[in-house]
C-alpha positions in Angstrom: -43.4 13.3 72.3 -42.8 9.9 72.8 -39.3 10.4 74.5 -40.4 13.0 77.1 -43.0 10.1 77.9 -39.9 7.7 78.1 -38.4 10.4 80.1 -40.8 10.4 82.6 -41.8 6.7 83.3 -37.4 7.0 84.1 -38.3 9.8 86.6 -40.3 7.3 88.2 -37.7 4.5 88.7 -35.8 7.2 90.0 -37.3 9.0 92.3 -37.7 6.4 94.8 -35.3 6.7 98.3 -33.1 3.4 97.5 -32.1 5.2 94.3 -31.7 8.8 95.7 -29.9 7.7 98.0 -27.5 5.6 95.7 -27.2 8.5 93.6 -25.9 10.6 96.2 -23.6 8.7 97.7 -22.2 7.9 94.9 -22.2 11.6 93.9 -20.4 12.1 96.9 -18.0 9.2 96.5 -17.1 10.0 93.1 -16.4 13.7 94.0 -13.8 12.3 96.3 -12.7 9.9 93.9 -12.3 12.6 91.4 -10.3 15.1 93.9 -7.7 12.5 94.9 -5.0 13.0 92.2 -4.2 9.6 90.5 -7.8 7.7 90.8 -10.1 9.2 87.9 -12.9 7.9 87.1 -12.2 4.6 85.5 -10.5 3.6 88.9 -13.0 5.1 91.0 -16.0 3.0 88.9 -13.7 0.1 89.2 -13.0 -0.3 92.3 -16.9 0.3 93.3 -18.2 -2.6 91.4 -17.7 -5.3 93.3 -19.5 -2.9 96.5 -22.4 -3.0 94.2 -22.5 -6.8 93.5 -21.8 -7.4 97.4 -24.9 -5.1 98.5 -26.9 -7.4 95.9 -28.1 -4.3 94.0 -30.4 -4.8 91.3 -29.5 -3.3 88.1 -31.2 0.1 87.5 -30.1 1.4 91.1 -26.5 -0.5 90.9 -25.9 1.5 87.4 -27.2 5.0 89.4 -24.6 4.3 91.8 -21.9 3.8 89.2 -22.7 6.4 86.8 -23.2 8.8 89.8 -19.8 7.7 90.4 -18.6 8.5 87.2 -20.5 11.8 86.9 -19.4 12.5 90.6 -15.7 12.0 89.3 -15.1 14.3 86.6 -16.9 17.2 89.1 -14.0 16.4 91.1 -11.0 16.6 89.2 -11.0 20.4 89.6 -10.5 20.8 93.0 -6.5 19.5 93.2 -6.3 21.0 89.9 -6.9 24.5 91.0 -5.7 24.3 94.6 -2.7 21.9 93.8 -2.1 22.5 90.5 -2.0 18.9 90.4 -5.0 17.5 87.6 -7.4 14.9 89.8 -7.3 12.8 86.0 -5.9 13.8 82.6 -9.2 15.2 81.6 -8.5 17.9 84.5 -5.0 18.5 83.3 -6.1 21.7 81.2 -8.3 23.2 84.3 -4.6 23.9 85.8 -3.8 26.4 83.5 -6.1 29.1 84.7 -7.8 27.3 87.6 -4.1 27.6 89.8 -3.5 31.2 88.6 -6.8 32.1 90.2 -6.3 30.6 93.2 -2.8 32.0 93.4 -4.7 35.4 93.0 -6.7 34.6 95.8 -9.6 33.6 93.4 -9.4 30.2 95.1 -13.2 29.9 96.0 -14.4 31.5 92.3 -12.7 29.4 90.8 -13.9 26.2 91.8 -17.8 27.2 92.3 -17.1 28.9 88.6 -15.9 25.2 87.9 -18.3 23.3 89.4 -21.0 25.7 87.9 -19.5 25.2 84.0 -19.4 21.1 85.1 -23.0 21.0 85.7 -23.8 23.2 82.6 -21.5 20.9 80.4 -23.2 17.2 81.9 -26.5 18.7 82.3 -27.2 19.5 78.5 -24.8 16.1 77.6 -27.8 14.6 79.7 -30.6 16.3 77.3 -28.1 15.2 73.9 -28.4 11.3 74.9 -32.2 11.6 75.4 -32.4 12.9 72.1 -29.6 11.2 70.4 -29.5 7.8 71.6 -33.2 6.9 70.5 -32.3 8.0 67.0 -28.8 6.2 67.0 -30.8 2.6 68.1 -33.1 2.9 64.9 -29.7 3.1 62.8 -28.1 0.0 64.7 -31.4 -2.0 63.8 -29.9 -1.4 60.0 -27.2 -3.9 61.5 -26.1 -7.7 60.5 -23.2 -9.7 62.1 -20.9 -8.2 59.0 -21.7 -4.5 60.4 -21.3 -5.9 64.3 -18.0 -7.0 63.2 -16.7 -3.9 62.0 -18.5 -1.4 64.2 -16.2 -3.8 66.8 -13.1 -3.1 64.8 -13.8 0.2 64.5 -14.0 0.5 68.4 -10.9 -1.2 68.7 -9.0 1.3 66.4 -9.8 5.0 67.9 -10.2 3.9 71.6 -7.1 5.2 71.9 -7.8 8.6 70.5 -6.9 11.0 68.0 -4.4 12.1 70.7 -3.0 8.6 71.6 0.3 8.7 73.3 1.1 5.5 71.2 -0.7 3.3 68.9 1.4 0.6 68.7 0.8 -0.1 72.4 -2.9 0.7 72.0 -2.8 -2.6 69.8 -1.0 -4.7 71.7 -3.4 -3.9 74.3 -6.2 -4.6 72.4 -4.5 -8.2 70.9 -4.0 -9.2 74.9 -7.4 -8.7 75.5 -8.6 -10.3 72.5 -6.4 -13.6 74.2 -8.1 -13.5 77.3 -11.7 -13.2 75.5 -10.8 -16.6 73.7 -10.0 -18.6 77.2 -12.4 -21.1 77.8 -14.5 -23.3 76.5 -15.4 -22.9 72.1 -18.9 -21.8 72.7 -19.6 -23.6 69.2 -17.2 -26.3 68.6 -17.2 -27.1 72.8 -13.4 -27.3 72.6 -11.1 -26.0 75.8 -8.8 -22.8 74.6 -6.4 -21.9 76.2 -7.2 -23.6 79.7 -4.3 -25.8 80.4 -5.9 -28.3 81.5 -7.1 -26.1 84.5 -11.2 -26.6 85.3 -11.5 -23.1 86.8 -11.1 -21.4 83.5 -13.0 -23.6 81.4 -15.9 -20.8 82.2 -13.2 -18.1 80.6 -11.8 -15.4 82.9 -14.4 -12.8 84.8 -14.1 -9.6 83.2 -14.8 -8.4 86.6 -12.0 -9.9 88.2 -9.6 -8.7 85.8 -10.9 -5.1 85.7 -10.6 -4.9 89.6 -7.2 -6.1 89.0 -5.9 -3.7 86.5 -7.4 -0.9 87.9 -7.5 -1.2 91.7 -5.1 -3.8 92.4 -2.3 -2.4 90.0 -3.1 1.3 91.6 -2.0 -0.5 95.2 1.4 -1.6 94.0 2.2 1.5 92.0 1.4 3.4 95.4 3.6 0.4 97.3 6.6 1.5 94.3 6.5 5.1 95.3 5.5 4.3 98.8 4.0 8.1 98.4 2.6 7.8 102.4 2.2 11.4 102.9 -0.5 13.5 101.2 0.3 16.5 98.9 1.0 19.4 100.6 -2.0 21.5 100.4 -1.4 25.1 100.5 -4.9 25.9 100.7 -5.9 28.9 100.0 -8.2 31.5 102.0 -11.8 29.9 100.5 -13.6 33.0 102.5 -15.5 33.2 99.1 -17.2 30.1 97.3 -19.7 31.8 94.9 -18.7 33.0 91.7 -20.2 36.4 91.2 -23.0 36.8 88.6 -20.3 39.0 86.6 -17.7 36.4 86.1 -20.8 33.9 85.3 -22.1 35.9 82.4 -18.9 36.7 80.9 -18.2 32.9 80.9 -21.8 31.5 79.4 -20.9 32.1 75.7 -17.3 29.7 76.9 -19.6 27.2 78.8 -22.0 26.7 75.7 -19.5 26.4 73.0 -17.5 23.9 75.2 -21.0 21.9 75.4 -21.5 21.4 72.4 -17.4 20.5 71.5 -17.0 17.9 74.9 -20.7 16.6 74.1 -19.4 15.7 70.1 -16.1 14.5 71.7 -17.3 12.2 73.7 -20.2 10.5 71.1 -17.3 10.0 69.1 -15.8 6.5 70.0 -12.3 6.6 71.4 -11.9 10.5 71.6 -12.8 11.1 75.3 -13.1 13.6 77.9 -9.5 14.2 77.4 -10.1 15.5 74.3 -13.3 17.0 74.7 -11.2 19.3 77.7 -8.0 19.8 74.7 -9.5 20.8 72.3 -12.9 23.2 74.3 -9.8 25.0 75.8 -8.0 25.6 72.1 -11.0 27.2 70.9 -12.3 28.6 73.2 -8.9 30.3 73.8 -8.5 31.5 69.9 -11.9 33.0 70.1 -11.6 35.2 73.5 -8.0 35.5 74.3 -7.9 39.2 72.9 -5.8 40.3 75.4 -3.4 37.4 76.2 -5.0 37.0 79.5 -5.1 32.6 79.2 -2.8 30.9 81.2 -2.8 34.0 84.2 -6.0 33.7 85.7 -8.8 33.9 83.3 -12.1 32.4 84.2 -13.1 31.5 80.9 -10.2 29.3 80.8 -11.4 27.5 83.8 -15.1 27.6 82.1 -14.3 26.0 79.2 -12.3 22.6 79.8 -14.9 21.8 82.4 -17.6 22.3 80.4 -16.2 20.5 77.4 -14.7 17.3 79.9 -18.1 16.9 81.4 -20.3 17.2 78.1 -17.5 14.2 77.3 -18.9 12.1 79.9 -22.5 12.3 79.2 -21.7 11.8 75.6 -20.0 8.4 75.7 -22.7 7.1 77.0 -24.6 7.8 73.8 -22.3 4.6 71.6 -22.3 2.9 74.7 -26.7 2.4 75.2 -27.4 2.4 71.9 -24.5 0.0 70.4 -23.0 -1.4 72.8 -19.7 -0.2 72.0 -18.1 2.3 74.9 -17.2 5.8 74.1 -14.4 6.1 76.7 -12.6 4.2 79.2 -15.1 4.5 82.4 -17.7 3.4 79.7 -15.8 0.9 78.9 -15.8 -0.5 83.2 -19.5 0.1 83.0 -20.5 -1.5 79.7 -18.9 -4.8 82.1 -21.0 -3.9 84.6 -24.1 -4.2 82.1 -22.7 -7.4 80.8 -22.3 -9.3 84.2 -25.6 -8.2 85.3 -27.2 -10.1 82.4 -28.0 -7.0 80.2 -26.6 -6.6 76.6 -26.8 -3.1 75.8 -27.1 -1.5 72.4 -30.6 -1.1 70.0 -32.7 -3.6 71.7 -31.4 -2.6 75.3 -34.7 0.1 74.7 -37.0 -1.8 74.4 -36.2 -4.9 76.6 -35.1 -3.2 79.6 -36.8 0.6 79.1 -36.9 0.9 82.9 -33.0 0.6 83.0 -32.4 3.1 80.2 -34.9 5.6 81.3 -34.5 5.1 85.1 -30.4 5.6 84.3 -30.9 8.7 82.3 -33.6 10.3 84.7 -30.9 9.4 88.0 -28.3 11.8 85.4 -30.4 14.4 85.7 -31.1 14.2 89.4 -27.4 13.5 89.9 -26.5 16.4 88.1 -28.7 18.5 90.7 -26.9 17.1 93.4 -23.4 17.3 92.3 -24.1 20.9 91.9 -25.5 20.9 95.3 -23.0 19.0 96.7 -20.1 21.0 95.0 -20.4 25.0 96.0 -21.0 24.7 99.5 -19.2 21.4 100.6 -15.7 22.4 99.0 -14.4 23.0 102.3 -14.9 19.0 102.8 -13.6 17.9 99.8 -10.8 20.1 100.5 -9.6 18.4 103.5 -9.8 15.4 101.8 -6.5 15.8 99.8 -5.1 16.1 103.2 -5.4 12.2 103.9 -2.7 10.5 103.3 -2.4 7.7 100.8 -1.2 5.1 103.3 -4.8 5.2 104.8 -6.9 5.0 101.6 -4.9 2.6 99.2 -5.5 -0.5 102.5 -9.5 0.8 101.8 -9.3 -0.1 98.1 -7.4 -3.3 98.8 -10.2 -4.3 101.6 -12.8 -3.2 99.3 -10.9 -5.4 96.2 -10.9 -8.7 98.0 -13.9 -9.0 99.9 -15.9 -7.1 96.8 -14.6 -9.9 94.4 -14.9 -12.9 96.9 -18.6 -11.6 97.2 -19.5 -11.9 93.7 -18.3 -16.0 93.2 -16.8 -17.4 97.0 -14.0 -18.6 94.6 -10.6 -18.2 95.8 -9.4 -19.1 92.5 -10.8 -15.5 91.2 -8.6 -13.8 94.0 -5.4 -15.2 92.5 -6.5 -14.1 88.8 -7.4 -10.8 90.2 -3.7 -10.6 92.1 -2.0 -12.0 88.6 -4.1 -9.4 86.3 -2.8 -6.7 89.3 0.6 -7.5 88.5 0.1 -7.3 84.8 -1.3 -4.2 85.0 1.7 -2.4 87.0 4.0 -4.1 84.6 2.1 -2.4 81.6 1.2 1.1 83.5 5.2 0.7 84.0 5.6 0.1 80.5 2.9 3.1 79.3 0.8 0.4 77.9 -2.6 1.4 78.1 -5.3 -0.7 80.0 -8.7 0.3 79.0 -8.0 -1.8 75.6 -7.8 -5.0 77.5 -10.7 -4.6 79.0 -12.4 -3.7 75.6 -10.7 -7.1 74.0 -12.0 -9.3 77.0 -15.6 -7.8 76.4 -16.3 -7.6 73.0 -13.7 -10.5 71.7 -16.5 -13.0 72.2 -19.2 -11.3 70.3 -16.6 -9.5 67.9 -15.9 -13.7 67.2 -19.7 -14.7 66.4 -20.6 -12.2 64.5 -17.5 -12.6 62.6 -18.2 -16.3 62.3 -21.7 -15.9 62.0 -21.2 -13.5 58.7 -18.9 -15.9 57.3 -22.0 -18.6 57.9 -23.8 -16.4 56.2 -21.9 -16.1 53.2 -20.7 -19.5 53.1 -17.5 -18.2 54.0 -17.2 -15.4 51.5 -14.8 -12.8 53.3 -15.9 -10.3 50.8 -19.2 -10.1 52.9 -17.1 -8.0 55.8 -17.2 -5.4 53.5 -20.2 -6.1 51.0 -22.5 -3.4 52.1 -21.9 0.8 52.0 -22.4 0.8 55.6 -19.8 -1.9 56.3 -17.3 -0.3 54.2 -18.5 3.5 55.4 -17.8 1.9 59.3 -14.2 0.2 57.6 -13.2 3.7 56.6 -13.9 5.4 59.7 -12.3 2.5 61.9 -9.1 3.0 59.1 -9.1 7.0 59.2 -9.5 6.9 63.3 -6.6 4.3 63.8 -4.0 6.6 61.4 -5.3 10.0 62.6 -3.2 10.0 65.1 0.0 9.8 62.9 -1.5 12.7 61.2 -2.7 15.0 63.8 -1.7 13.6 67.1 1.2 16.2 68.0 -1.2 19.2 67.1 -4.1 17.5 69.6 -2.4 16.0 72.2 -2.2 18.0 75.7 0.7 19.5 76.7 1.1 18.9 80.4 2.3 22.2 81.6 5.7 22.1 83.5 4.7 23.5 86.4 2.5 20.6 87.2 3.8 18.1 89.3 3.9 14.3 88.0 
């Protein structure tokens, strides 16, 4: 077949030492990342970007180091959730449940090779689902004019926040601030300043990678400043004498590990519904099908199988909208669709056959990356244990260092250190006001293309508006953009996690 040739002509780009060794530091990185409750993935992803611009990385092995980053990340959300009871990112949150029962059994070491085990199971066949997927997802988006652009946009605008979004309302306003930002600078076809105030410096617009560094990383450092949290959580570790899960506990969790696949990997290919969900609702099911005995919630391994299976499948499955359209299925998709953009690479349908070697090379490094996560994860938990011992004092002055001379790198502009501050402080004033952040960054990246495609149809049609919605796949993408943005009115309070009260904030 055509795509196992693909597949292997990717194996070629990866297996070279630069990019094996990228993907394993970043495996390693990201496993950290992951373990240090707080970060996540989107922060983690974030704050590496400007490391990969400074190191002058080309772009198939800079995206290997970010996605092994990102794949490295939601490994390691387990490890505080089971030993602290404390969720690494919200995906994590439903590991808790049963992972810190187990470990309170003295199941501490099962648990999290069981984990790491179902992690690699879940990402692993994601991996095979985009090979397979994405290809056939590129011949629909050929099918698509500036009218369908415009509302495939819309329609990622309107369920980014999820069928279990906290708050729509805010999800909008979000979306509108980033929308503002997008339209800064010069009118790329009437040649008119927007927005500039007369200042030079943004006459260019605003670097989307300034202002992610400065949501994400720089907002993280004055929320930490806030709580002025110096210490590390205390981490009653227990006795990890054990750190392989016995063949036993492993067969009588496959049938929750494969059912969990297939539920994260749908969840995540779905724009706006996430690992979060994928985690939810693996969990929900998988609990209504095998909790005969009431055993969920005390210890049961299958409860620990399933929401990392289904958060993991997640991950490799937002990549699927995010190759093949261009339109991110989940918040660290979202960072690295910027990184794609500010290396010069548009991604969606013809992203496959302009730049093969980046498509192929980044799918083959998922595989490998897998491996080594799973290498990396069973007999190195010790390490990564000791890691939640470091207090935050030490790291948050890393991620500042890492912020400035990362972004001063990429331009030498000292102008772009003050946006980044400014975007920092807007960012703690929105996490302060639950205002989501990922929406911004979606409004600053697509706003300009979601604006010529929009004028462009309207070109087209000699400014017919009707032509938005002149074709049954415009109106088919309409429906599902309208259905996605009320859904969670409707069924919100049944899919939304319920943080557990045991679990610290």
């Amino acid at each position: 077949m055509d795509v196992f040739s693909q597949l292997a002509d990717g194996f070629a780009v990866a297996l070279t030492f630069q990019n094996l060794a990228l993907a394993l530091v970043g495996c390693f990185l990201g496993t950290i990342i992951g373990a240090l409750p707080g970060l996540g993935p989107s922060n983690g992803v974030a704050i590496l970007i400007p490391v990969a611009f400074t190191l002058g990385l080309p772009a198939t092995p800079a995206l290997i180091l970010l996605t092994s980053v990102y794949y490295g990340a939601m490994y390691g959300g387990r490890i505080s959730s089971i030993l602290l009871n404390i969720p690494g990112d919200e995906p994590a949150l439903m590991t808790t449940l049963d992972g810190y029962p187990m470990a309170q059994k003295g199941q501490a070491g099962e648990a999290l090779a069981l984990s790491g085990i179902a992690s690699f199971v879940g990402a692993f066949f994601a991996t095979w689902g985009l090979v397979f997927l994405a290809p056939q997802l590129v011949k629909v988006a050929l099918l698509f004019g500036p009218a369908e652009y415009f509302a495939l946009f819309a329609l990622a605008f309107a369920t980014l926040g999820g069928v279990a979004s906290q708050n729509q309302a805010k999800a909008v306003i979000a979306a509108m601030i980033g929308l503002a930002i997008a339209m800064v600078g010069v009118d790329h076809q009437t040649g008119v300043p927007r927005m500039t105030f007369g200042n030079i410096h943004l006459y260019e617009g605003i670097d989307f990678l300034v202002a992610i560094v400065g949501l994400f990383a720089i907002s993280e450092v004055l929320l930490f400043l806030e709580h002025k949290t110096g210490a590390a959580p205390s981490v009653q570790t227990q006795k990890l004498a054990r750190v392989t899960a016995p063949w036993s506990m492993l067969k009588s969790t496959s049938g929750a590990m494969g059912r969990s696949t297939i539920i994260g990997f749908l969840a995540g290919v779905l724009p706006g519904a996430g690992a979060s969900l994928g985690s939810f609702v693996s969990y929900t099911v998988e609990k209504k099908i095998s909790d005969k005995d009431g055993t969920f919630g005390k210890g049961d391994p299958r409860g620990v199988a399933a929401p990392e299976a289904g958060n993991n499948a997640a991950a490799g499955g937002a990549l699927v909208p995010m190759l093949a359209l261009g339109v991110p299925g989940s918040g660290t998709t979202a960072v690295l669709l910027a990184m794609l953009m500010a290396l010069n690479i548009t991604p969606g349908p013809l992203l496959f056959t302009q730049r093969p070697d980046v498509v192929w090379g980044l799918i083959a490094a998922l595989f490998i990356g897998n491996i080594m996560l799973l290498c990396l994860n069973i007999p190195m938990v010790g390490l990564f244990v000791r890691v939640l011992r470091v207090p935050s004092k030490y790291l948050m002055p890393a991620v500042t260092m890492i912020s400035f001379v990362g972004i001063y790198g990429i331009s030498g502009s000292t102008f772009d250190l003050l946006m980044m501050i400014i975007f920092g402080v807007i960012g703690y004033i929105l996490r302060k006001m639950n205002i989501p952040t990922v929406p911004i960054i979606l409004g600053i990246l697509l706003g300009n293309e979601m604006e010529k495609n929009l004028r462009r149809a309207l070109e087209i049609s000699n400014g017919d508006v009707n032509t938005l919605w002149g074709s049954p796949l415009t109106i088919a993408i309409w429906v599902l953009a309208i259905v996605g943005f009320i859904a969670p009115f409707v069924f919100g309070r049944f899919l939304r996690p319920k943080k557990d009260p045991t679990v610290a904030p």
